[in-house]
C-alpha positions, 0 to 999 in steps of 0.5 A: 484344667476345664475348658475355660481355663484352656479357651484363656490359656495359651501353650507356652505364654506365662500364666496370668494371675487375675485379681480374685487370685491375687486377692486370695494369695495376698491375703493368705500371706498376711494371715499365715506370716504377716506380710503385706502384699499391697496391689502394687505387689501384684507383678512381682508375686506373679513372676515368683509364683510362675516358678511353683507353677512350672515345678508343679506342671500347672498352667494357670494360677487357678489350678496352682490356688485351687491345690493350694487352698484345697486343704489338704496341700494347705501346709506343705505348699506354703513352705514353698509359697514363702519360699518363692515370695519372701526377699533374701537379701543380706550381707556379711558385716552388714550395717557395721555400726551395730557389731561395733556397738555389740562389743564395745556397749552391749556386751559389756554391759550384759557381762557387768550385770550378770550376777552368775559371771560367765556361768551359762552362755550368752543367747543372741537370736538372729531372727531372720537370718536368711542365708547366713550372713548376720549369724555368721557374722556374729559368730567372728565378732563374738569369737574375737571377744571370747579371745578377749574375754576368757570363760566367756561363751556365747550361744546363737539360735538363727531363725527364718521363714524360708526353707530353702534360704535356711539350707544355704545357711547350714551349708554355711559355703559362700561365693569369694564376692559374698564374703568381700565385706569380712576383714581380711584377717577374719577371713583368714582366720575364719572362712576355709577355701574350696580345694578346687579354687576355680570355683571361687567357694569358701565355707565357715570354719566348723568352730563357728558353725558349731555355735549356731542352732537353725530353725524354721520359724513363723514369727506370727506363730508362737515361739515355742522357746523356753530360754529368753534371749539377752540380744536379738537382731531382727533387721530389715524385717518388720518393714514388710509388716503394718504397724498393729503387725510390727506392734505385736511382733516388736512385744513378743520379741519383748517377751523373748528378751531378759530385763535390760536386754538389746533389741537391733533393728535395720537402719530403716526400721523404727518403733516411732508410733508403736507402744512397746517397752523398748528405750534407744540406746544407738542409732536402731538399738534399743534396750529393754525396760 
C-alpha cells in the first residue's frame, strides 16, 4: 500500500469503494457475466467485497481492483468476485404451480411426441440451480412420475455461476427449515436424517442425487453442450440482466431446447418485448416454436 492510500485509510475502519472503483467492478461484471450493477447498487457490492478484502489481507478496494485487473489474478479472482456479489436465493418447491404443470401438461406431451418412446432419458437443465433446491426438487417430482410411468428415465444437468453455491449443492445436506416446504411423505421417502439429530441436518437420498450433473457455468459464455434439452428451468435469473441481455440469453436457451420444448421462468420474469421463439403456454412457461 502507497502512502496515499495509507493517509485515507484508517486501521480498523472498513474500506471505502469510490466511484472510479465501483466503475470499474460494475463494469467488469456486466461484461464477464452479464449482470447489471447500477449506482444504486453501490452499497451493497462494497459490503460483499469487504469479505475478499479481509480474506486477501487488503485495506483498500484500490489494492483489491489492482490484483484483480492485474491480469494475471484476472480469472481465478473472478470465481470468488461472483461468488461473493451474485444472490442465492432459492427454495425447495418453489413456486409450485410450475412442478404442477411439468407432470401433468409438459411431460405428458413430451412422452406423446417421442417417436423413440422411452428410448433415451429426458434431459431437463436446472440453470441456475444455486444450492440445490429446484434440481432436488425435480428430481422427487420426476421420480413420482417413473413410478407412474415405468421405463421412463430422466436425466438433469444443474448449473451455476457460483462455486461455493454449487459445492452445497453437491453435498446435497439441508438444515430441517430448508426442507419445510417438501411434502411430508417425499421427505419421508426422499431426505435421509443426520444420526446426530441436534443438528437438525438431512441430506437427499443417493438414488436422487445420483440423477443430477453439476456444472460450473457462465451463461454469457458458450454452452459447450452437445445434447439439446427438452425442458429448462431458468427462473428468478434473467432479472438481473438488461433486456438486449435476457434477448441473447432467452435465443441461446432457444438454441439448447428440441422443437416443442418448455422453457419455465420466474413469476416475475417476462419475454414482453423481447424477440425470441418462444410461445406461453402457463403462467411463466413458455414452449418452443
Amino acid at each position: 500500500m502507497n502512502q496515499r492510500d495509507e493517509a485515507f485509510h484508517t486501521p480498523g475502519i472498513p474500506a471505502v469503494l469510490k466511484d472510479r472503483e465501483f466503475n470499474r467492478f460494475s463494469g467488469f461484471i456486466y461484461d464477464e457475466v452479464g449482470i447489471k450493477m447500477p449506482a444504486a447498487k453501490k452499497t451493497m457490492l462494497e459490503a460483499r467485497l469487504q469479505k475478499r478484502l479481509k480474506a486477501l489481507g487488503m485495506r483498500t478496494f484500490e489494492e483489491y481492483a489492482e490484483y484483480v485487473f492485474s491480469g494475471a489474478e484476472k480469472s481465478s479472482e473472478l470465481i470468488h468476485l461472483i461468488d461473493v456479489v451474485t444472490t442465492n436465493k432459492t427454495d425447495f418447491f418453489r413456486e409450485p404451480a410450475h412442478f404442477d404443470y411439468l407432470v401433468k401438461s409438459a411431460l405428458p406431451a413430451l412422452v406423446e411426441a417421442r417417436e423413440a418412446g422411452y428410448r433415451s432419458p429426458l434431459k431437463i437443465w436446472s440453470a441456475g440451480c444455486s444450492s440445490g433446491e429446484e434440481p432436488y426438487t425435480l428430481t422427487m417430482v420426476l421420480s413420482e412420475f417413473m413410478a407412474n410411468n415405468p421405463g421412463f428415465r430422466v436425466s438433469i444437468l444443474a448449473t451455476d455461476i457460483s462455486t461455493a453455491v454449487l459445492e452445497k449443492a453437491k453435498n446435497a445436506i439441508y438444515t430441517e427449515d430448508r426442507v419445510d416446504p417438501i411434502p411430508l411423505q417425499m421427505k419421508k421417502k426422499y431426505l435421509l436424517r443426520s444420526r446426530d439429530k441436534s443438528k437438525g441436518l438431512v441430506r437427499v437420498a443417493p438414488h436422487l442425487r445420483s440423477l443430477v450433473q453439476f456444472r460450473r457455468l457462465n451463461f454469457m459464455e458458450d454452452f459447450g453442450m452437445r445434447e439439446q434439452m427438452e425442458i429448462i428451468f431458468c427462473r428468478n435469473v434473467i432479472i438481473y440482466f438488461d433486456k438486449p441481455t435476457q434477448e441473447r440469453l432467452l435465443n441461446k436457451f432457444c438454441r439448447q431446447l428440441v422443437p416443442g420444448g418448455y422453457l419455465f421462468l420466474g413469476h416475475s420474469e417476462t419475454l414482453s418485448g423481447l424477440n425470441v421463439p418462444l410461445t406461453p403456454v402457463a403462467s411463466t412457461v413458455y414452449r418452443k416454436l
